[in-house]
N, C-alpha and C positions, 0 to 999 in steps of 0.2 A: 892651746899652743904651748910648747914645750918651752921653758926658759932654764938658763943656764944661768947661775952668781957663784960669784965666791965670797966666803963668810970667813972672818978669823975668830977662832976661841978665844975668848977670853977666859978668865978666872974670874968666879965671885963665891965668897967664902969656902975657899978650897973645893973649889965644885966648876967643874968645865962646862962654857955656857955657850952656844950659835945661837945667835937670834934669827930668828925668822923676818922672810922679806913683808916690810909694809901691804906691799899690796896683794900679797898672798894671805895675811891674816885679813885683808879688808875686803875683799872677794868674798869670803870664806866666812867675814862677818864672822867672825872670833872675838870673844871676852873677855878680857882679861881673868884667869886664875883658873879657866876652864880647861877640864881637863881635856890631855891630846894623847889617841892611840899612837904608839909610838912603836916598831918592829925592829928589830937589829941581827943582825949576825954579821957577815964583811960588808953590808950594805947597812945603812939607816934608813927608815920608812916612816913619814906623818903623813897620819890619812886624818884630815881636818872631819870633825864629828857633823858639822854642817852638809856634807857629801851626800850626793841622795844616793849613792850607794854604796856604802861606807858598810857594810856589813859585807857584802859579792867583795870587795877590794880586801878588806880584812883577810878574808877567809885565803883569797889568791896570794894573799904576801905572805901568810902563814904557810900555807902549800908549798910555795917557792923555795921558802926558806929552807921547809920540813925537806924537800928533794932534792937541793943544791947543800944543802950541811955538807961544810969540807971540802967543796971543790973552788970557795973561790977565796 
């Protein structure tokens, strides 16, 4: 099911920070310091590495991206 939050940046040592909601890293069964594919152009995209299809997802946000560059 779809959820909707809002997150404010903060700053930690001159570096712009959103954390992530509790129960989306707990779901997802995240470790601390592990690393997270992370995708960006006018959108930001974390696809948690625990995903059983975290590679099909990757590929579709890359795509997305590659075909909407510049329009949003």
């Amino acid at each position: 099911m779809p959820v909707e939050v809002n997150r404010k940046m903060i700053m930690l040592d001159r570096q712009p920070v959103i954390s992530l909601p509790r129960g989306w890293v707990d779901f997802w069964k995240l470790k601390k310091e592990e690393p997270l594919p992370i995708f960006y152009n006018s959108i930001l995209v974390v696809i948690p590495p625990t995903h059983p299809h975290r590679e099909k997802l990757e590929n579709r946000i890359r795509n997305f991206l590659i075909e909407n560059e510049g329009e949003y």
